[in-house]
N, C-alpha and C positions, 0 to 999 in steps of 0.2 A: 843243460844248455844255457849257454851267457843270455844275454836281452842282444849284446855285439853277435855273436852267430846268428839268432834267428834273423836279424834283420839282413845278414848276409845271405843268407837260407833263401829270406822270400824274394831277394833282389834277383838273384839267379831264375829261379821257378819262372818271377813275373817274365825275364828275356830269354829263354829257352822253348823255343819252339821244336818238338819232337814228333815229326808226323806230320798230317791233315787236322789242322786246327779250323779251319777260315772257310766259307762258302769259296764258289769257284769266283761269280763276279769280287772277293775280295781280296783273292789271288790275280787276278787280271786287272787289277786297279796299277794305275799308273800317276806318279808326283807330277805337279804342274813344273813343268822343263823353266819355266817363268822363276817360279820363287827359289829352284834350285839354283840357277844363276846369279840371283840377288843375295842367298844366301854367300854364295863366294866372295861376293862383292863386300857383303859387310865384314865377313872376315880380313880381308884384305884392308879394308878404312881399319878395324880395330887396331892393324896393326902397325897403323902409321902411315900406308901408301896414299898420296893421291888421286881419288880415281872419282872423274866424271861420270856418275854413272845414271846411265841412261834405260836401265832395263824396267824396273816395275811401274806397271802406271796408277800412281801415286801422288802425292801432293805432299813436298815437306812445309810443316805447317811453317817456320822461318820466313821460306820465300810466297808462302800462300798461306795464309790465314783463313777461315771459313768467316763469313758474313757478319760483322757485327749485331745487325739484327739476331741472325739467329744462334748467336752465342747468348746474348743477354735473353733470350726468351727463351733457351735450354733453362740458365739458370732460372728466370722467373719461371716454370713449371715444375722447377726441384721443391723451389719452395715453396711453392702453390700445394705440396705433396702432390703431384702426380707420377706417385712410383708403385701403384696398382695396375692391375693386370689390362691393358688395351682391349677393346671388343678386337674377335678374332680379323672383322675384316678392316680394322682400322679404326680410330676413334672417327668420328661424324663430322668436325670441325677440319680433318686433313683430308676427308674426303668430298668433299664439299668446297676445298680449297683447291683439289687438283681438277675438280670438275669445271672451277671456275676459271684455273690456271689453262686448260687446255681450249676453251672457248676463246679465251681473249689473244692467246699466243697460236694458234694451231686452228684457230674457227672449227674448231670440232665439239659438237655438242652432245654429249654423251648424257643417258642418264646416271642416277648416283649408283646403283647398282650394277654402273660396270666398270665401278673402282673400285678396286683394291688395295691397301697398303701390305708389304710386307717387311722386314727387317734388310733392306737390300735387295739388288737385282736379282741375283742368285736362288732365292726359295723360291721366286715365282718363274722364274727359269724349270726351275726343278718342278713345280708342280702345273706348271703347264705341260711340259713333255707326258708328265703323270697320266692327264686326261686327256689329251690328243692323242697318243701314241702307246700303241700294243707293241709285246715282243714282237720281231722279225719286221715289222714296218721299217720304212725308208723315212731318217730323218736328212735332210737335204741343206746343204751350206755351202755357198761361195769360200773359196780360199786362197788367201789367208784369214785366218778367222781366228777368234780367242776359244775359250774351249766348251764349244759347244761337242766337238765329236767325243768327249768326256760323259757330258749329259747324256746323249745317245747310248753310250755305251751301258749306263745305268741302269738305262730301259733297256736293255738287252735289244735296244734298235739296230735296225742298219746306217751307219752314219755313211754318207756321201759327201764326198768334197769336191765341188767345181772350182776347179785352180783355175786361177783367172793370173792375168800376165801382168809386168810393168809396162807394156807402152799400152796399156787400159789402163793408168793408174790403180792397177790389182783391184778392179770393179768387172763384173760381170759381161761380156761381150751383147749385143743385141743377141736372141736367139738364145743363150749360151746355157739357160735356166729350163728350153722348152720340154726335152723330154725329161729329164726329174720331177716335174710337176705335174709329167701323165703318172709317175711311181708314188709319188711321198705321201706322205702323211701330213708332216709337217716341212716348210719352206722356213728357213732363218735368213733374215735380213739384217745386218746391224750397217749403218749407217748413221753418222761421219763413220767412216771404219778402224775399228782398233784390229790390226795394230798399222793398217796403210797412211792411215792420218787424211784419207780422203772421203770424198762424198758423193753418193750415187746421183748423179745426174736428173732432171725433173722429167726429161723423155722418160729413160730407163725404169724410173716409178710407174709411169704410166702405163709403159709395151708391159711392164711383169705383173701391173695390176690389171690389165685385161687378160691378157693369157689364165692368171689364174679364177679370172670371173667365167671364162669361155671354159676351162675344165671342171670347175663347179656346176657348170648349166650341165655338161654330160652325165654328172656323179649324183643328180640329184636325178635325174630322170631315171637313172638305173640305180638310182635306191641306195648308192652307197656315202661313205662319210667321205665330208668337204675334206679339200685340203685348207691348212691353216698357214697361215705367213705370221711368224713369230718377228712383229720388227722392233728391233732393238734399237733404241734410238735416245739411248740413256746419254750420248755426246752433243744431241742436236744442238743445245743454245750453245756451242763450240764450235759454229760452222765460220770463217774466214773468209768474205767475199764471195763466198756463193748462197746458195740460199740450200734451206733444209725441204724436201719434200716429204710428205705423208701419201701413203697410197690411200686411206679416205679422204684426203680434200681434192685429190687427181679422180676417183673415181669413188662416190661415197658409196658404192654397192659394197665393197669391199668390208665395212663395218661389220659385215656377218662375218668375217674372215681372217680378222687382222687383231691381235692381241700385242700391246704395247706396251715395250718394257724401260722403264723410267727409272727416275731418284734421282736425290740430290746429290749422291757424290762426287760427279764430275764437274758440274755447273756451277757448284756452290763450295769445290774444296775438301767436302762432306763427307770422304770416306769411312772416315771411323764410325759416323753418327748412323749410320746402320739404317736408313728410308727409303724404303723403295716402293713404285707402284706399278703396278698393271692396269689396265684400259683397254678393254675388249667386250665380245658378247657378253650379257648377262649371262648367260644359258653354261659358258665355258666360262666365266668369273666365277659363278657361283661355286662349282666344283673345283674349282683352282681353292677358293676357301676353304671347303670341306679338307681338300689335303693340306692346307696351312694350318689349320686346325687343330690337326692331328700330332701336325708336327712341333705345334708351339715356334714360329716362327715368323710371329709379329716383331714390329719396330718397337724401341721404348716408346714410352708413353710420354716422359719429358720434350723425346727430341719427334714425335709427331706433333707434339701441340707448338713448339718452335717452326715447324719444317711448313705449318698451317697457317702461322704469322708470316711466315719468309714470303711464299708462294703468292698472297694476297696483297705484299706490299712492292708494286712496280718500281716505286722511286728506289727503296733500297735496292731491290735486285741490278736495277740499272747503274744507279751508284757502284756497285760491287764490279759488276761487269766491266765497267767504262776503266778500272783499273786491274782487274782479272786479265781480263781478255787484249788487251794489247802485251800485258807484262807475258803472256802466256807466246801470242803471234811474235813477238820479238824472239822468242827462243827460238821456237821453231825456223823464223826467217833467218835468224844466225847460223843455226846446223844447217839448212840447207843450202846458202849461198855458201857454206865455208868448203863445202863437198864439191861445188860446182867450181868452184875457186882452184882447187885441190885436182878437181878432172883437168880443166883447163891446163893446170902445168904437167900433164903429162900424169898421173897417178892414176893407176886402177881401181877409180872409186866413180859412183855416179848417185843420185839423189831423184826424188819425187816432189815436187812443189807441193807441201801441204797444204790443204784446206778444210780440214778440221781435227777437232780431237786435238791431244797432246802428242801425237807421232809423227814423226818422218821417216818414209822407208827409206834406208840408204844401203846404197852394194860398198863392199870393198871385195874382190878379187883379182890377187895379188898369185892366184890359182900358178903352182912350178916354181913359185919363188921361195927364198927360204930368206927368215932373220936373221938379224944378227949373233942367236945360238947355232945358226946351222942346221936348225931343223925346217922342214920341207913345210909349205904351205899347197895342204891337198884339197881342206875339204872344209865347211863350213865351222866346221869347231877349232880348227887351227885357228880360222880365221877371228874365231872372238877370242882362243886365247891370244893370240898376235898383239888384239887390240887394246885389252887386258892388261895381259904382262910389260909388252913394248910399250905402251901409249896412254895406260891408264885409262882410259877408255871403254865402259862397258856396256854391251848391248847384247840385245837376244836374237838370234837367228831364228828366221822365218820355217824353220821345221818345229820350232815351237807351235805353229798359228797354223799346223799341217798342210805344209807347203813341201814337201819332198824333193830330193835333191840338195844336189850341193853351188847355187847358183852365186853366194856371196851375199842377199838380200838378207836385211835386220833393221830390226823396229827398234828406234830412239824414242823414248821416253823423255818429256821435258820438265815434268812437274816436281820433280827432284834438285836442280839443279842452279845456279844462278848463270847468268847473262856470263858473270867471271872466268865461272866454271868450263862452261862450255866453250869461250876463246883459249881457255890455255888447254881444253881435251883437246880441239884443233889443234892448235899448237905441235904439241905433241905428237895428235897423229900424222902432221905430216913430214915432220922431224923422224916419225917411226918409219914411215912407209921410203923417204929417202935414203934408211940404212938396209932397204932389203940387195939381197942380188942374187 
């Protein structure tokens, strides 16, 4: 046999699946609908098309660069050698810097041992579910939502999704949370909301953080475990005109209850740089460690000694901000006036006023109509290839964010994109949407 055959030989074996290879939850795993989409999308650039695309929430480093601070203090800790292994729950200098960061920005005074770092939002997502949540529990989320019903899924929980509407800005009704939180386990909150681009209201903090202080008081009298509210609030310094709330500075009892999921990748640009942290009881951080631990799923150690520097220097961060964050609200404020622009003259399209985050939820249903191939517009996936093929145009429908149905609702993404970009995707789409009939 040649050296050319065997490596034929093992090529085959390694894609050849014959039978029951895989556990069962490895069989019931499902691709994020998300990166599936973006994946078309860059095929489509490679090949020369123009296309706006508005699907992954991202940052192209071009029109968003991450913090000069904490670029030069990555590299100052390369050379410092800081390329050994991080203590599991974070080096002492980044926790110690979000303990500070959350006092001065959030007036929440945490001790050091209910912080966390881990390598992004995502592990401590995954190891929080770990310690709160047994098989067959009820893990509880508003939707549209990113993919928490995934994590659930992993814990062989019960994922619940309260769909919430557009004229709530796809936020939670008063009430609308009450009886899930007589069932759950855990409550997930994320707020500014990806993929809505909005922000839960400072009432709405407050009615959900007594309700769940009131179902605590019952759970602890009959001896059973709290529920937890997992708030996700890794958008917050992204809020636009409104203000961010926390359920401990509305009601501080909630500290026993509330585990807080951060980092820098959205505020600072910072997704590749892989930091993230949690902020909650000691009791339920510490064990959130133990399974980080295990997993090996601390941040680098260069870019927590930068991410330490970042956090503790207000001038830069503001600096940063003060050109971030309007170049960010401008995009936003373009797609969604250009959609209102676009309803006005008659089009089956309508938009959300964003106020946080990099999202605007916008409908187009064009629902009986067909393009200019003659093929029919039925259902939410026409409708993004429509947008796609016709318009150049790319976004993810809100069955991504498990929102069921075929309503016309899709999440823009702006962090990809320039000011340019996005006037000639308008352009286009409504150059597209004038040739249907």
């Amino acid at each position: 046999m040649t050296a050319t055959t065997a490596t034929l030989d093992i090529e085959t074996l390694a894609r050849v699946s014959a039978g029951p290879r895989l556990s069962r939850l490895a069989e019931s795993l499902v691709p994020s609908g998300i990166l599936k989409v973006a994946a078309e999308i860059r095929a489509l650039q490679a090949s020369g098309r123009d296309v706006c695309d508005l699907t992954v929430g991202d940052f192209d480093p071009r029109h968003f660069p991450i913090p000069e601070k904490l670029r030069e203090a990555t590299k100052a800790a390369l050379d410092a050698g800081a390329t050994n292994y991080p203590p599991s729950t974070g080096i002492p200098t980044l926790r110690e810097s979000v303990q500070r960061f959350y006092a001065r920005k959030l007036g929440l005074k945490y001790p050091l041992d209910s912080v966390l770092i881990a390598a992004g939002a995502r592990p401590l997502i995954y190891s929080l579910l770990r310690v709160v949540v047994d098989p067959g529990d009820t893990v509880a989320y508003p939707a549209p939502c990113w993919n928490y019903p995934f994590y659930a899924d992993l814990m062989q929980a019960k994922g619940e999704a309260i769909i919430c509407a557009p004229e709530d800005a796809f936020q939670p009704k008063a009430g609308a949370l009450d009886d899930v939180i007589r069932r759950a386990s855990l409550l997930i909150v994320n707020t500014p909301l990806n993929p809505a681009g909005t922000v839960t209201p400072k009432d709405a903090v407050l009615r959900l953080s007594e309700a769940i202080l009131n179902e605590n008081a019952a759970r602890e009298k009959a001896g059973r475990r709290p529920l937890y509210l997992m708030y996700d609030h890794i958008y917050w310094m992204l809020s636009f005109g409104v203000e961010h709330v926390t359920p401990c500075a509305v009601a501080p009892e909630m500290a026993k209850y509330t585990i807080f999921i951060d980092g820098i990748s959205k505020a600072f640009a910072a997704t590749g740089l892989r930091v993230g942290w949690g902020v909650g009881p000691a009791d339920v951080i510490a064990r959130m460690n133990i399974m980080l631990m295990h997993m090996g799923a601390w941040a680098p150690k260069p870019e927590q000694t930068a991410s330490a520097a970042m956090l503790d220097d207000d001038a830069a961060i503001d600096a940063y901000h003060a050109v971030f964050k309007p170049a960010l609200e401008r995009r936003l404020k373009a797609l969604h006036e250009g959609f209102q622009r676009l309803k006005a003259e008659g089009h089956p399209v309508d938009s959300i006023e964003p106020t946080g985050a990099i999202y605007v939820s916008a409908r187009v249903h064009p629902f009986g109509r067909k393009g200019p191939d003659g093929r029919a517009i039925e259902t939410n996936e026409d409708v993004r290839r429509f947008l796609l093929e016709g318009a150049g145009f790319g976004v993810v429908p809100f069955p991504a964010f498990g929102v069921p149905g075929d309503s016309g609702w899709m999440r823009l993404s702006v962090g990809a994109v320039s000011e340019a970009q996005i006037a000639s995707g308008l352009d286009r789409l409504g150059a597209a949407l004038k040739a249907l009939v």
